[in-house]
Backbone as CSV, one residue per row, in Angstrom:
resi,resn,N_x,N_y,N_z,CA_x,CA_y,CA_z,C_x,C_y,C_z
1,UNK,0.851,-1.181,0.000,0.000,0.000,0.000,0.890,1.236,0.000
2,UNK,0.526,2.179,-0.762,1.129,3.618,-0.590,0.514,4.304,-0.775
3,UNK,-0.211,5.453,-1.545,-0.958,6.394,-0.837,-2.268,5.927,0.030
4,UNK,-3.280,6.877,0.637,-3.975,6.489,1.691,-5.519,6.190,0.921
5,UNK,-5.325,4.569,1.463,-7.078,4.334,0.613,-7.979,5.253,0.755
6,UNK,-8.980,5.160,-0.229,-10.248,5.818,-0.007,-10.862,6.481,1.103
7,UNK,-10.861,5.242,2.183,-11.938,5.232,3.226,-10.404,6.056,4.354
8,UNK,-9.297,5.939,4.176,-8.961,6.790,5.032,-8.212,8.185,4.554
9,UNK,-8.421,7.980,2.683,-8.393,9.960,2.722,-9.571,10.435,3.099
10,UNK,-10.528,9.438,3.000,-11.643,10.307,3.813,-11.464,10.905,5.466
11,UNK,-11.119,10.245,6.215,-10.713,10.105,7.544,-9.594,11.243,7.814
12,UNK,-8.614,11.222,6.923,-7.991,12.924,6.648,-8.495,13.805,6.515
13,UNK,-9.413,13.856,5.586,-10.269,15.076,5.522,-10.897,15.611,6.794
14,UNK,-11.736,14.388,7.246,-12.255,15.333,8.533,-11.327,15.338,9.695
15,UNK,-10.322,14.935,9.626,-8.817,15.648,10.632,-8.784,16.950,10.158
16,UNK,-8.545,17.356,8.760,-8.258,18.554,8.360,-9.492,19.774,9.011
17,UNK,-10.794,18.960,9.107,-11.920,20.311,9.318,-12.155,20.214,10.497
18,UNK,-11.300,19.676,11.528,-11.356,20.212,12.664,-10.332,21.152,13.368
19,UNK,-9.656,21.598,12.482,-8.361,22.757,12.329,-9.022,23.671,11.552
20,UNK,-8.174,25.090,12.277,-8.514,25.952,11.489,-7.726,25.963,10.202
21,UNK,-6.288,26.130,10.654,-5.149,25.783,9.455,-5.080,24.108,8.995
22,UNK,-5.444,23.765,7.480,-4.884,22.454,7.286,-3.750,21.892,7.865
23,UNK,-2.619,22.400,8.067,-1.247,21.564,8.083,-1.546,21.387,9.675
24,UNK,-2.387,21.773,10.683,-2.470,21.465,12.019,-2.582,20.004,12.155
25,UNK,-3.160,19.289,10.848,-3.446,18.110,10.927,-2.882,17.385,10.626
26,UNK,-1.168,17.611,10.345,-0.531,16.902,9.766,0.000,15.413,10.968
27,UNK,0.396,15.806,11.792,0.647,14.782,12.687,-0.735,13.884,12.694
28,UNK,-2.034,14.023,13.216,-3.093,12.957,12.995,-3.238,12.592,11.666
29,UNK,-2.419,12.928,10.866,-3.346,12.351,9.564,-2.057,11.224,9.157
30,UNK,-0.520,11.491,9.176,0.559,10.358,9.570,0.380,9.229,10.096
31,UNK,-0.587,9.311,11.290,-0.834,8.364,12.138,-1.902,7.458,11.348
32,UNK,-3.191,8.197,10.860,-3.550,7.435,9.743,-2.702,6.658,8.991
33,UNK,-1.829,7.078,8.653,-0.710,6.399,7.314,-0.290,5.045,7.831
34,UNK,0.247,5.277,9.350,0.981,4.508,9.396,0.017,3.258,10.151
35,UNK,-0.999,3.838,10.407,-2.187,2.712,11.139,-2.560,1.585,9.764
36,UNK,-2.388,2.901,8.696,-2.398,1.972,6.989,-1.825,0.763,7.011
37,UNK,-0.337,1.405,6.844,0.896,0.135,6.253,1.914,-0.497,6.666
38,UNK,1.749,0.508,8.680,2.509,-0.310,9.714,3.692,0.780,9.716
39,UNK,3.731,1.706,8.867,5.243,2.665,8.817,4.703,3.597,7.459
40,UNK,5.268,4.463,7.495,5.265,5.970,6.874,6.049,6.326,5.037
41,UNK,5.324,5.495,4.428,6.043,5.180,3.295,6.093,6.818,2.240
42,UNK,7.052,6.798,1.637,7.397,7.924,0.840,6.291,8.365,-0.102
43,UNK,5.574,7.403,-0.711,4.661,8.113,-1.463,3.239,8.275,-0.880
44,UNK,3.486,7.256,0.264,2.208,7.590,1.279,2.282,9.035,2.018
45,UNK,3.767,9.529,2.124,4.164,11.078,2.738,3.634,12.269,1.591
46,UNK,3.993,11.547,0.249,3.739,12.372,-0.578,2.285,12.789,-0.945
47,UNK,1.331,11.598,-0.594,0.005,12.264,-0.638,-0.641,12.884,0.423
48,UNK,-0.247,12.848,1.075,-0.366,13.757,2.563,0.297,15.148,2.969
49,UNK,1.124,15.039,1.660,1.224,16.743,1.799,0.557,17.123,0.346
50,UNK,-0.077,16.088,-0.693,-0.882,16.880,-1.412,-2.197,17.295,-0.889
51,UNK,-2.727,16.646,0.440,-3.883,16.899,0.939,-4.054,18.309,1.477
52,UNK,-2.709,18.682,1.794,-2.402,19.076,2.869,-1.901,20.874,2.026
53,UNK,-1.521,20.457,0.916,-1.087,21.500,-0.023,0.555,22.133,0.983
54,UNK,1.483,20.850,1.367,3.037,20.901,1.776,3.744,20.120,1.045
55,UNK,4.752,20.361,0.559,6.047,19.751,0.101,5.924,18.324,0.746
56,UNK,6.404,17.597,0.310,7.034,16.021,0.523,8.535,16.434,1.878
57,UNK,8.942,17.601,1.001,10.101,17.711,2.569,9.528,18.195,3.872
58,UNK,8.506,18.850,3.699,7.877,19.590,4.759,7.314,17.852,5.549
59,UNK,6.729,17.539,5.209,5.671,16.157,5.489,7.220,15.315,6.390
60,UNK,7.773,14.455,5.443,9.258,14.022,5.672,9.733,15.296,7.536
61,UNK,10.307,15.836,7.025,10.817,16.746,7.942,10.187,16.675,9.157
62,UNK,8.910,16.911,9.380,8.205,16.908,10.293,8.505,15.789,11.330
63,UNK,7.513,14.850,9.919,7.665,12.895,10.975,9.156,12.392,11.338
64,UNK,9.865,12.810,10.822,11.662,12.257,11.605,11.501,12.967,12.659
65,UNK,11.155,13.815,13.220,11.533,14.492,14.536,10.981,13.596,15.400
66,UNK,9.938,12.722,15.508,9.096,12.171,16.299,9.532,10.363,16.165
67,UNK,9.943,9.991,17.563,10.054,8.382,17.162,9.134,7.244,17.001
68,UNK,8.156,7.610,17.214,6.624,6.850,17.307,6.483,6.854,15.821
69,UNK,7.481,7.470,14.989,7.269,7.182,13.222,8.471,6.089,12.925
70,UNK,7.582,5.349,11.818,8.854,4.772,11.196,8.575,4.758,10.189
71,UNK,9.751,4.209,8.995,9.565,4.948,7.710,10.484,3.653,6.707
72,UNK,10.448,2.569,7.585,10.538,1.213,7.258,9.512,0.105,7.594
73,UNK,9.234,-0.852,7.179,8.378,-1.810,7.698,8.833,-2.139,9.305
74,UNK,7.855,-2.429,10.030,8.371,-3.730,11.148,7.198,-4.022,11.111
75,UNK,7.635,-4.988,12.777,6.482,-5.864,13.199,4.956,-5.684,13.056
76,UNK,4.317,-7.040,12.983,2.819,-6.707,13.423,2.860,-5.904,15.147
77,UNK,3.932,-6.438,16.009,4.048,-6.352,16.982,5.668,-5.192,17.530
78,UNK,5.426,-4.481,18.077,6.816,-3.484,18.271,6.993,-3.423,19.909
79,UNK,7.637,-4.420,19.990,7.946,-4.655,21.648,9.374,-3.564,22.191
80,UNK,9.322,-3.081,22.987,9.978,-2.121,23.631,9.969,-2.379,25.040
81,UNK,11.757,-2.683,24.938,12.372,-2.939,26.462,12.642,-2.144,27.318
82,UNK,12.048,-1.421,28.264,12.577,0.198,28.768,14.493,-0.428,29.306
83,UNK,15.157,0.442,28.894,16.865,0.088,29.976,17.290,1.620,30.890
84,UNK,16.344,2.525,31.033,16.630,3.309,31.971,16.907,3.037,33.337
85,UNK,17.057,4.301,33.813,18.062,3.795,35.283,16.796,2.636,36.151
86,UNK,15.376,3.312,36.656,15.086,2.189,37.047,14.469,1.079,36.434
87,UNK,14.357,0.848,35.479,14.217,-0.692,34.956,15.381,-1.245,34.893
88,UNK,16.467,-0.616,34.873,17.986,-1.074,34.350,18.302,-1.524,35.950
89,UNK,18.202,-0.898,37.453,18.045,-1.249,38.284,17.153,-3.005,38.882
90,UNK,16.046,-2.502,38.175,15.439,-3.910,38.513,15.713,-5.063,37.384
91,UNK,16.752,-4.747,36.550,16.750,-6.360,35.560,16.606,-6.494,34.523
92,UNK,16.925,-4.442,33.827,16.525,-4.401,32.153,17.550,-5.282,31.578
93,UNK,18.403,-4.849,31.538,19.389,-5.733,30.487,19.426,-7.139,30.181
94,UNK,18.982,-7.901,31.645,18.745,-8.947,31.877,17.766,-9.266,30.863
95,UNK,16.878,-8.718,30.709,15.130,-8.719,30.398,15.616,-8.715,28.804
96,UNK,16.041,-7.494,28.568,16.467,-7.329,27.018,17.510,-8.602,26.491
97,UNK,18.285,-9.291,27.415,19.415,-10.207,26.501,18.373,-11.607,26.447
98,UNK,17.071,-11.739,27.519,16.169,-12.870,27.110,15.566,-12.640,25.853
99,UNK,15.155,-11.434,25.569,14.750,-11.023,24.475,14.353,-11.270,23.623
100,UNK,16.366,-10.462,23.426,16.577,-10.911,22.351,17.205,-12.432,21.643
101,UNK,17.120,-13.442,23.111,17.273,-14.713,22.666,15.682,-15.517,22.498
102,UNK,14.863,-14.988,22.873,13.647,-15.645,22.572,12.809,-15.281,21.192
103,UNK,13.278,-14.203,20.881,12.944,-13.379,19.449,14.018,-13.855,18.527
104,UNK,15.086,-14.294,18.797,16.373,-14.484,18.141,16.883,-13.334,16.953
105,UNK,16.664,-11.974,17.973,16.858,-10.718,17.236,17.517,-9.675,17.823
106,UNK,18.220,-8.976,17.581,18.833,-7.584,18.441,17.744,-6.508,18.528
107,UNK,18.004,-5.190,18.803,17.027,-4.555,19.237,17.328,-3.525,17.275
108,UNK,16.455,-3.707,17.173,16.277,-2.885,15.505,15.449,-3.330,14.712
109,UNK,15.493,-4.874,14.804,15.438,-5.831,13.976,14.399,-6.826,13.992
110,UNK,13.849,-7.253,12.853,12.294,-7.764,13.317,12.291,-9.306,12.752
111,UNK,11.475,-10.181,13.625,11.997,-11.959,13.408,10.892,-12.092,11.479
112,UNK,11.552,-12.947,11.502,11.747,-13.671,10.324,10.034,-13.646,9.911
113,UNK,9.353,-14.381,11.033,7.925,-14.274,10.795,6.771,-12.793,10.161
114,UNK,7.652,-11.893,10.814,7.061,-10.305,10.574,6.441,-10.282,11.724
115,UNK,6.280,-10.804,12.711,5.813,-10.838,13.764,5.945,-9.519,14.491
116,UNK,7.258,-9.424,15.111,8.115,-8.954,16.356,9.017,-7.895,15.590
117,UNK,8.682,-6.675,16.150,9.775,-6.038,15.872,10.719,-5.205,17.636
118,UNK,11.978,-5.790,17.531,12.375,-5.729,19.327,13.407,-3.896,19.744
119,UNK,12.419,-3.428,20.116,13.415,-1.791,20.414,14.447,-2.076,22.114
120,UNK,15.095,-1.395,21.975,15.785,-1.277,23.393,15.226,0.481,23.214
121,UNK,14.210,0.707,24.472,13.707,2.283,24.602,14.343,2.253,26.049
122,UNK,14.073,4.485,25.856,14.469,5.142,26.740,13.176,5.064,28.026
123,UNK,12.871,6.156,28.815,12.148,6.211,29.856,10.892,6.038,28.860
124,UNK,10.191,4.499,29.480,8.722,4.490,29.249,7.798,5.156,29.922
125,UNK,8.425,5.822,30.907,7.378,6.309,32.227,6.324,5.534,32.784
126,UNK,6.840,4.024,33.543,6.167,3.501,33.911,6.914,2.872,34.793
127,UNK,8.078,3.732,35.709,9.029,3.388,36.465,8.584,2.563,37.684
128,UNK,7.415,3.090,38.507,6.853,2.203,39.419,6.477,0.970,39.462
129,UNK,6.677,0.046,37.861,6.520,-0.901,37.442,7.435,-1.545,36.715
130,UNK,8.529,-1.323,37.195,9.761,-1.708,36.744,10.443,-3.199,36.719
131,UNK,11.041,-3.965,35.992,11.349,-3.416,34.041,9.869,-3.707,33.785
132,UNK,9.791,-2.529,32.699,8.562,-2.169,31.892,8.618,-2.624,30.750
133,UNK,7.878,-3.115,29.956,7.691,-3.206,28.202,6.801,-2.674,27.380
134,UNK,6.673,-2.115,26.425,5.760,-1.594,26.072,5.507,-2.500,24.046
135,UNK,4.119,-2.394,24.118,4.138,-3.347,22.946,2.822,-2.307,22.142
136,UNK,3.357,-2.122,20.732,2.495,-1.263,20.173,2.081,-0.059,21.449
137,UNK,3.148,0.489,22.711,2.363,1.605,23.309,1.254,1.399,23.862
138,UNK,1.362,0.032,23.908,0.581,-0.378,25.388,1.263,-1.409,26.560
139,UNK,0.878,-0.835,27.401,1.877,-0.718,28.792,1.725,-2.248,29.604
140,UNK,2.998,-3.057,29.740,3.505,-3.949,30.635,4.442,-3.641,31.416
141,UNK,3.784,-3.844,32.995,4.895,-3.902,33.961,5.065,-5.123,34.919
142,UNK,7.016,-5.100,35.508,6.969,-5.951,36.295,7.377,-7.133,35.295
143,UNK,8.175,-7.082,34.482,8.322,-8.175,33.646,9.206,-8.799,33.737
144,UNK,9.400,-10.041,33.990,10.354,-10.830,34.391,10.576,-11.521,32.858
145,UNK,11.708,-12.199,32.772,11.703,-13.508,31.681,10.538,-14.446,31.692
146,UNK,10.261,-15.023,32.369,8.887,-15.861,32.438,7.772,-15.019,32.282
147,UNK,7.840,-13.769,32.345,6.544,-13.013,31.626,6.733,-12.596,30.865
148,UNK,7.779,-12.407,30.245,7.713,-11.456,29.222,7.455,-13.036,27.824
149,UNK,8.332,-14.301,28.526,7.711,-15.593,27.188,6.232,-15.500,27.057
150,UNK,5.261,-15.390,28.542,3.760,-15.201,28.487,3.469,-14.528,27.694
151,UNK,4.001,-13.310,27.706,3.689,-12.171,26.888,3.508,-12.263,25.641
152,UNK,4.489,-12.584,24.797,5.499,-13.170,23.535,3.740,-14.336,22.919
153,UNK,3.754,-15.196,24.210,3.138,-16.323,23.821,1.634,-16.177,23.690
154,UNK,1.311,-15.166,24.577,-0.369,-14.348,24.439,-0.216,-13.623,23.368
155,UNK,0.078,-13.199,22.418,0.610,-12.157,21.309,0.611,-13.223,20.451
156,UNK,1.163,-14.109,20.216,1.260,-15.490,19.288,-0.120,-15.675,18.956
157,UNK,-0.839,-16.018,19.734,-1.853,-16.729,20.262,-3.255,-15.848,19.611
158,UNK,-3.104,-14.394,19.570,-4.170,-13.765,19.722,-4.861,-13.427,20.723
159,UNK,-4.454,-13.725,22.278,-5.300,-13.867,23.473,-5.306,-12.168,24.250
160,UNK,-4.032,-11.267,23.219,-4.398,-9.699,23.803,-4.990,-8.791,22.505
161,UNK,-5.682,-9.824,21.763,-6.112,-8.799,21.077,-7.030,-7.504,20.681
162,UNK,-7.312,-7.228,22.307,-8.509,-6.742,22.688,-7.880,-5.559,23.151
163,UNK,-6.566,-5.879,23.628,-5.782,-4.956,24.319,-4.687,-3.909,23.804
164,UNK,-3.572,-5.075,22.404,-2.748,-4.727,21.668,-3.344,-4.692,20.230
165,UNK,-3.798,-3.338,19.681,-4.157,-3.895,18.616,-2.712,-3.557,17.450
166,UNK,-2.834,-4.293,15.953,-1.476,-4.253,15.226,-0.899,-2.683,14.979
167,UNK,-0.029,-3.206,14.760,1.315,-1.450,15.020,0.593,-0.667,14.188
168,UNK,0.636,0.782,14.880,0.301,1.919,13.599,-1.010,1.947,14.103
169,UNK,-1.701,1.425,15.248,-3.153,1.804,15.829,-3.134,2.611,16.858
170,UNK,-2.191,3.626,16.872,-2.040,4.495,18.364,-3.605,4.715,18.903
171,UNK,-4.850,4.799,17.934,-5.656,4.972,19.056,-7.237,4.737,18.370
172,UNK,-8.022,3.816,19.243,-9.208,3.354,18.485,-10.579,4.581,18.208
173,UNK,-10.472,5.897,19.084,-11.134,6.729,18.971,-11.081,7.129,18.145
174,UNK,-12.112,7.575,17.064,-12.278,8.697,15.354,-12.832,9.785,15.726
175,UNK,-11.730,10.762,15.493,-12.620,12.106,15.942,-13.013,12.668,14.327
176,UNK,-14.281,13.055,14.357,-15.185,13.820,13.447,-15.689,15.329,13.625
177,UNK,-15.839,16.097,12.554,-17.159,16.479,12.835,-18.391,16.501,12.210
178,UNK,-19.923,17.199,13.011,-20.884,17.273,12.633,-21.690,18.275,12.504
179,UNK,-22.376,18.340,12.184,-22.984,19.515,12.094,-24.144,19.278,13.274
180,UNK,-24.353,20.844,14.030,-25.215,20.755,14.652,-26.451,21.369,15.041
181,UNK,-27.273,21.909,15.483,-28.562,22.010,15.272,-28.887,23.805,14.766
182,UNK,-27.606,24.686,15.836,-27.470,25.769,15.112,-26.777,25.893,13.953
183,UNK,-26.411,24.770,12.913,-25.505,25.239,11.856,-23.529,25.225,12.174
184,UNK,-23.746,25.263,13.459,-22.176,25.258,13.294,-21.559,23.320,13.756
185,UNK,-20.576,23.763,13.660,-19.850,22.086,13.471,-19.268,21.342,14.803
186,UNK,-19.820,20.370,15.314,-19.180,19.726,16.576,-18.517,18.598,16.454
187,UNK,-17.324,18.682,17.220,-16.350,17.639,16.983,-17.310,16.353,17.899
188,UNK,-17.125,15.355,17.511,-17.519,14.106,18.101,-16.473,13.063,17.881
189,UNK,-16.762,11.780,19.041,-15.409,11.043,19.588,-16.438,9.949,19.249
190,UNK,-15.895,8.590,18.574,-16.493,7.064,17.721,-15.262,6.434,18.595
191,UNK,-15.819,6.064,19.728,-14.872,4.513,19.931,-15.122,3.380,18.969
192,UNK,-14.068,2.971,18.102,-14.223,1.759,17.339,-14.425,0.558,17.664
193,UNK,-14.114,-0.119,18.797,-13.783,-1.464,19.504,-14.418,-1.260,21.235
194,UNK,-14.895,-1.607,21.656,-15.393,-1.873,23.292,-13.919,-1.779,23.865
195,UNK,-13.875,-0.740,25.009,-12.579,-0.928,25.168,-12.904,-2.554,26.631
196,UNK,-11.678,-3.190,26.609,-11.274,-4.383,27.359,-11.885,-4.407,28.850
197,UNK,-12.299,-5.456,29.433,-12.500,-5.657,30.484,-11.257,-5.978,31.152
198,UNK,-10.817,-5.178,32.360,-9.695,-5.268,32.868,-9.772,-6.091,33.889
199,UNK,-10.878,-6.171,34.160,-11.195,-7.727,35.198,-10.665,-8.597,34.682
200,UNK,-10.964,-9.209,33.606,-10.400,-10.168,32.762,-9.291,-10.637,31.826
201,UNK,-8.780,-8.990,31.414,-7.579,-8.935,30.859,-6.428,-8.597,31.377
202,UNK,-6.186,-8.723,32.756,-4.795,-8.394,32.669,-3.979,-9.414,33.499
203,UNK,-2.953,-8.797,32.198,-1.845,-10.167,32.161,-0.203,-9.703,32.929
204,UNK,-0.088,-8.157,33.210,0.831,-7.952,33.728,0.278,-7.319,35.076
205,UNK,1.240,-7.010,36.051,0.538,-6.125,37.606,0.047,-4.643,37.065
206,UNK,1.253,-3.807,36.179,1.156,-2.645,35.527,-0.426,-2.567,34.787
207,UNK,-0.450,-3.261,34.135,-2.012,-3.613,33.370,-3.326,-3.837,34.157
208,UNK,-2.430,-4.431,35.440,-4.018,-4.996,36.459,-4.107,-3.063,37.520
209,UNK,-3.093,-2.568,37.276,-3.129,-1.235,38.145,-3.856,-0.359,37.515
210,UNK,-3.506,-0.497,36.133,-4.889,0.460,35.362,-6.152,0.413,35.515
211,UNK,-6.606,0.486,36.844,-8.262,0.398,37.231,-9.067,1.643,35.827
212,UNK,-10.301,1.292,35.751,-10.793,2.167,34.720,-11.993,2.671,35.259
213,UNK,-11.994,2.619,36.633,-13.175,3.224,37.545,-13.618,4.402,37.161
214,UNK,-12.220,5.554,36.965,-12.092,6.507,36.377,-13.023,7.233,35.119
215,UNK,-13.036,6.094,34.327,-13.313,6.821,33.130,-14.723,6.178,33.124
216,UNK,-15.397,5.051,34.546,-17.017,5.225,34.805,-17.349,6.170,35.477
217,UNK,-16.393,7.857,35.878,-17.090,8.233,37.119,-16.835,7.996,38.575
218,UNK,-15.891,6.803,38.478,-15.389,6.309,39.978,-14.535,6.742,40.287
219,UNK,-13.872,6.985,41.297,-12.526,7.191,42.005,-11.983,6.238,42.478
């Protein structure tokens, strides 16, 4: 795939009309791209600054500043080992050399299957849950070698797919707008997917700490 199908230059567009200036939308509409084809391909950049009425360098330029882009293929899966001071304290390196013997990959580099793609990252900010992993940017803590194979092996399996969805999905919400009863335009929020029962889904302590009381109203 390279430029952005149908159904998500549509999905650009209404990124664009919830800005006043088009190019405000350039970062959400990337993320489209790369929710596309898993990474940020050149002629997929290039129609996104024709949407956008910017240069291909402008587009380019932008997304390198930011590491949450990539602009090569990887994994269905982008596992990230935090090795800062405290995960590196509780057993990163350790964590990262199982790894990369259970992936049979260094940290760059993605297994044979297309599966796995394995980062060595900086501060995940999820230090209280230390060593941390983060997979597609969603948060595991407390990971030992024997969890992190669980991990590896629930991911195989399909059994977090409720939780991790494939790389390039930073986020299941579609923001729109609509029109509304006086004529002017309201942004509205489309959860795509039920988000997860955390009663039931969690597979790390970090994951079981994310109570979602919160977002019923609870404290």
């Amino acid at each position: 795939m390279a430029r952005l199908t149908p159904d998500n230059e549509q999905r650009a567009r209404e990124l664009i009309s919830l800005y006043p200036y088009a190019r405000s939308a350039l970062i959400p509409i990337l993320h489209v791209l790369q929710e596309q084809d898993g990474y940020l391909s050149e002629d997929g950049m290039a129609h996104v600054a024709e949407l956008l009425d910017l240069s291909p360098a402008e587009v380019r330029g932008t997304a390198t500043f930011y590491d949450m882009f990539h602009f090569e293929p990887v994994g269905k899966y982008l596992v990230a080992v935090c090795t800062n001071i405290a995960c590196l304290l509780q057993g990163a390196y350790r964590l990262l050399e199982h790894a990369e013997d259970r992936l049979g990959v260094a940290p760059g580099a993605t297994t044979e299957d297309g599966m796995f793609t394995l980062e060595d990252a900086e501060c995940l900010a999820l230090c209280g849950n230390a060593p941390c992993v983060t997979v597609n940017w969603r948060f595991f803590g407390d990971v030992d070698p024997q969890g992190f194979d669980k991990l590896i092996d629930d991911l195989r399996a399909g059994r977090l797919d409720d939780e991790v969805p494939p790389h390039g999905t930073l986020s299941r919400v579609r923001r729109t707008t609509s029109p509304a009863g006086d004529g002017a335009a309201r942004e509205t929020l489309t959860d795509t997917q039920a988000a997860p029962d955390l009663d039931t889904h969690r597979t790390m302590p970090a994951v079981a700490s994310m109570n979602a009381g919160h977002l019923e109203g609870r404290q």
